[in-house]
PAVO-637142 format. One line per 10 residues: their letters; for each residue z negated, x, y negated of N, C-alpha, C. Coordinates in Angstrom, 2 decimals. Each point is the difference from the previous one (the first is absolute). Layout:
! residues N
A) Z X Y Z X Y Z X Y | ...
This chain:
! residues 100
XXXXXXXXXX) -6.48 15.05 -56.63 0.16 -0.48 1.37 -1.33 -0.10 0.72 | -0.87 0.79 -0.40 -1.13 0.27 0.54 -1.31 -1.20 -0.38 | 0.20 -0.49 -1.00 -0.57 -0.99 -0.50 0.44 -1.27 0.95 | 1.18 0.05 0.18 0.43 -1.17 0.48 -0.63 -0.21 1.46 | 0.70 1.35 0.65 -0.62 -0.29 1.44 -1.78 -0.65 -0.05 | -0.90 0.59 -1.01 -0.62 -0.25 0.03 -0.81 -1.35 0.06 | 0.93 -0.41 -1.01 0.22 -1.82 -0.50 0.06 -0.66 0.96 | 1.05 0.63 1.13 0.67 -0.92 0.90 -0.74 -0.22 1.01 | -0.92 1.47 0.05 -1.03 0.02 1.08 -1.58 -0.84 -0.22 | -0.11 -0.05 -1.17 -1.11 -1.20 -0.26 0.65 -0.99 0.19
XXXXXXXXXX) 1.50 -0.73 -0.33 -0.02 -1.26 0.23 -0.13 -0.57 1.17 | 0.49 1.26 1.07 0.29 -0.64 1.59 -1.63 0.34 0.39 | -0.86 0.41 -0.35 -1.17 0.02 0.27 -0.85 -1.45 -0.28 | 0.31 -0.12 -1.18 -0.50 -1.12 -0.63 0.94 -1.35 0.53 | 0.88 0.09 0.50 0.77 -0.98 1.01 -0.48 0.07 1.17 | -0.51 0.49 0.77 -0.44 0.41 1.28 -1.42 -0.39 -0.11 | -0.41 -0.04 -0.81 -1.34 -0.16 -0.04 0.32 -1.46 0.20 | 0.21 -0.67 -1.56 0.18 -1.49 -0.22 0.53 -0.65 1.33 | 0.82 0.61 0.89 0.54 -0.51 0.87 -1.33 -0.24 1.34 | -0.70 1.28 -0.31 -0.80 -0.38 1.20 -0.89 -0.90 -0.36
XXXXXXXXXX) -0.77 -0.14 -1.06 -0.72 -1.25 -0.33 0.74 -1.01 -0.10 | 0.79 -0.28 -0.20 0.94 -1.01 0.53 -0.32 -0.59 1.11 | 0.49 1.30 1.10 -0.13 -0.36 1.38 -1.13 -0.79 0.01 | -1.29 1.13 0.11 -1.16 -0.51 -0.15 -0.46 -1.31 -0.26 | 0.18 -0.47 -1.32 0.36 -1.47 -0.27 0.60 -1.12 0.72 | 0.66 0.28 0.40 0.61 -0.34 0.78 -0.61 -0.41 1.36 | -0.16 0.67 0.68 -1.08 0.12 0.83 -1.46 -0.75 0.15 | -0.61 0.46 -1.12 -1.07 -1.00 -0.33 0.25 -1.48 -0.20 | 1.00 -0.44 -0.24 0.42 -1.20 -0.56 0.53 -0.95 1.34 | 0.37 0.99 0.53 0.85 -0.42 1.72 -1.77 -0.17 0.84
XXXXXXXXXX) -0.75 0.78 -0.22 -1.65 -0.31 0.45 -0.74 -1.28 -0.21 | 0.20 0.00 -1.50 -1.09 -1.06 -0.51 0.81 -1.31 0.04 | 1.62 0.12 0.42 0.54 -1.16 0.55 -0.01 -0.44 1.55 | -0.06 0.80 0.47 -0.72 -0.36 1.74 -1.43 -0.29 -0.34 | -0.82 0.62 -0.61 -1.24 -0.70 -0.22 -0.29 -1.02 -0.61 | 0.62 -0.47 -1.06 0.22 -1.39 -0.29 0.33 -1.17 0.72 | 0.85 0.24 1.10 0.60 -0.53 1.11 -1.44 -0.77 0.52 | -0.01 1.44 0.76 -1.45 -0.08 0.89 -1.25 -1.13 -0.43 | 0.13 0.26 -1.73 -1.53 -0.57 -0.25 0.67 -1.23 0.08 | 1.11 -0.79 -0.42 0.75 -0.73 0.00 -0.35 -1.17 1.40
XXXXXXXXXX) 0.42 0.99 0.81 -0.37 -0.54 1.72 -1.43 -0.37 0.00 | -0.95 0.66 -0.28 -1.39 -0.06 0.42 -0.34 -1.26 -0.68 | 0.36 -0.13 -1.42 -0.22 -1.07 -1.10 0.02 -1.18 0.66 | 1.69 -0.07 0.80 0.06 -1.04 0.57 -0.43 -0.56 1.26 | -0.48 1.32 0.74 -0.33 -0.66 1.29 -1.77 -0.17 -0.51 | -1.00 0.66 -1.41 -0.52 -0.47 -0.06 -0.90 -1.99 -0.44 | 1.06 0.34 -1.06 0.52 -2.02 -0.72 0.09 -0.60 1.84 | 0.61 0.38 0.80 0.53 -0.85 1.31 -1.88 0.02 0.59 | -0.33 0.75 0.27 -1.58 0.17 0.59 -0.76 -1.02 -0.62 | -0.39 0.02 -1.47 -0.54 -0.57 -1.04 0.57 -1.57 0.33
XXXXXXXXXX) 1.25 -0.06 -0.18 0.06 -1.34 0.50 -0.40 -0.86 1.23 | 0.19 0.90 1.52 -0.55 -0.41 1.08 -1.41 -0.50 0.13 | -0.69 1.32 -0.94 -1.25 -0.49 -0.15 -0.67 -1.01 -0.98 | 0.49 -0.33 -0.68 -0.21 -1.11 -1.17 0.18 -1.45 1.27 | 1.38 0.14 0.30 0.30 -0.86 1.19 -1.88 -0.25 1.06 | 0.03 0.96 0.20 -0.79 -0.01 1.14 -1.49 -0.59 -0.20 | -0.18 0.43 -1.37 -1.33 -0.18 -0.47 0.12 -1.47 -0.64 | 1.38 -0.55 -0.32 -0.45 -1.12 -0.28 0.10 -0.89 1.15 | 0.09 -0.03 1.14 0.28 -0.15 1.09 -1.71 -0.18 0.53 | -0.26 0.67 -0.36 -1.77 0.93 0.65 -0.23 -1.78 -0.89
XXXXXXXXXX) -0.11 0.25 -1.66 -0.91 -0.84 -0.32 0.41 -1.29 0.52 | 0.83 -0.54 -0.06 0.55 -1.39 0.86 -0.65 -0.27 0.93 | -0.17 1.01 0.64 -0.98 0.17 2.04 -1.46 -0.42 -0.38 | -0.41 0.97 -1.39 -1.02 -0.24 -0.15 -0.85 -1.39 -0.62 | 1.04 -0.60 -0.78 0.07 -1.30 -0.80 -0.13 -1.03 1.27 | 0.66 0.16 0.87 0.40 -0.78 0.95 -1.74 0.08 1.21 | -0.23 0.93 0.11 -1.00 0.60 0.79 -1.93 -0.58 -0.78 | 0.74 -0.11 -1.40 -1.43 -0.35 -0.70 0.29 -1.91 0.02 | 0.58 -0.31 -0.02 -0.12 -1.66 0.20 0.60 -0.41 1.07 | -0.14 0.88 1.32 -0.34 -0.55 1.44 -1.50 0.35 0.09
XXXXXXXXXX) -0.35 0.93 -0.84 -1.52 0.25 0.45 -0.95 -0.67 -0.46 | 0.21 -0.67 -1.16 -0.41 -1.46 -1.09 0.03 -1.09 0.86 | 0.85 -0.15 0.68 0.58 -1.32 0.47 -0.64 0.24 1.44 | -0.29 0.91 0.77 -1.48 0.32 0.63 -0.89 -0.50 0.18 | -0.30 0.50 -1.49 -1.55 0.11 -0.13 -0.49 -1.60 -0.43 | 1.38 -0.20 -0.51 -0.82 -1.94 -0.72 0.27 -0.43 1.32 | 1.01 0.34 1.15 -0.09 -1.10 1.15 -1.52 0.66 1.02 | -0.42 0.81 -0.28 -1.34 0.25 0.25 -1.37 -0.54 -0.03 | 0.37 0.02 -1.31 -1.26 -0.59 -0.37 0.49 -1.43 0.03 | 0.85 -0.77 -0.03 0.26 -1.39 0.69 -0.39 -0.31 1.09
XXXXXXXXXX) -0.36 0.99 1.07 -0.13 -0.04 1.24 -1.34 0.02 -0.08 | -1.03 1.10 -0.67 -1.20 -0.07 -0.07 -0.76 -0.95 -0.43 | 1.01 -0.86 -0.92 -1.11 -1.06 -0.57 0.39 -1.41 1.17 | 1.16 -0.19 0.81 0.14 -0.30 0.54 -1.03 -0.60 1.72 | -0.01 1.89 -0.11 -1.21 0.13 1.22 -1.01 -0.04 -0.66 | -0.61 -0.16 -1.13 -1.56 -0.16 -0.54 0.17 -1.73 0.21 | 0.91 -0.64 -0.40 0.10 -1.53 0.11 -0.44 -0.54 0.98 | 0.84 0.84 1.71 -0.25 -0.38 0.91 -1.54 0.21 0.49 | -0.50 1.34 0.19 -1.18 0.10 -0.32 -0.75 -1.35 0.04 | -0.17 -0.09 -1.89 -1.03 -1.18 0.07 0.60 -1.19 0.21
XXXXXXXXXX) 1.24 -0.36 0.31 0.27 -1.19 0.70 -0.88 0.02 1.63 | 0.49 1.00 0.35 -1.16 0.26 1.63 -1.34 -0.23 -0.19 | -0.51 0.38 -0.59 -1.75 0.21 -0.41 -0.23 -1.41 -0.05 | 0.86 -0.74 -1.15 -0.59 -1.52 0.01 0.67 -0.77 0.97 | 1.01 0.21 0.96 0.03 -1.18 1.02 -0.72 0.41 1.31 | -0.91 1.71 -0.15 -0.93 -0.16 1.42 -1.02 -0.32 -0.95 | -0.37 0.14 -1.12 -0.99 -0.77 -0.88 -0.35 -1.41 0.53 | 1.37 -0.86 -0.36 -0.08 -1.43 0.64 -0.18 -0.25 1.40 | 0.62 1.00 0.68 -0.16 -0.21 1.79 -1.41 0.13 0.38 | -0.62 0.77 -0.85 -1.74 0.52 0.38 -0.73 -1.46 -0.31
């Protein structure tokens, strides 16, 4: 009889145990599934950021594309103007040339 109790008393030990790592398990698993969640969320509101900004920056270069051939288109109506006023210039020079 004495053996037995004994038996019986390791098994419920060794049940009690298993049971609490169980729990345990349990537990951890109920953790690293809210944390999965979580990274889950961040993932996506990071991809959402990443996209705004892809958005944005290609947006930027467009401005900038746009910004470099108004500044071309400037500079040649510029210097159209300068050679323009060099024209006039010596158009002046030679008709007080002729008036003298």
């Amino acid at each position: 009889y004495e053996g037995h109790e004994v038996e019986s008393s390791l098994k419920d030990a060794s049940f009690e145990k298993e049971a609490t790592e169980a729990q345990s398990l349990e537990a951890t698993c109920a953790k690293l599934n809210r944390s999965n969640v979580e990274l889950e969320d961040k993932i996506l509101c990071l991809e959402k950021e990443l996209k705004e900004e892809k958005y944005k920056h290609s947006e930027q270069g467009e401005l900038m594309a746009d910004i470099s051939k108004r500044t071309q288109s400037l500079e040649d109506e510029s210097k159209s103007l300068k050679s323009q006023v060099a024209e006039a210039k010596m158009i002046f020079k030679i008709f007080q040339m002729k008036n003298d």
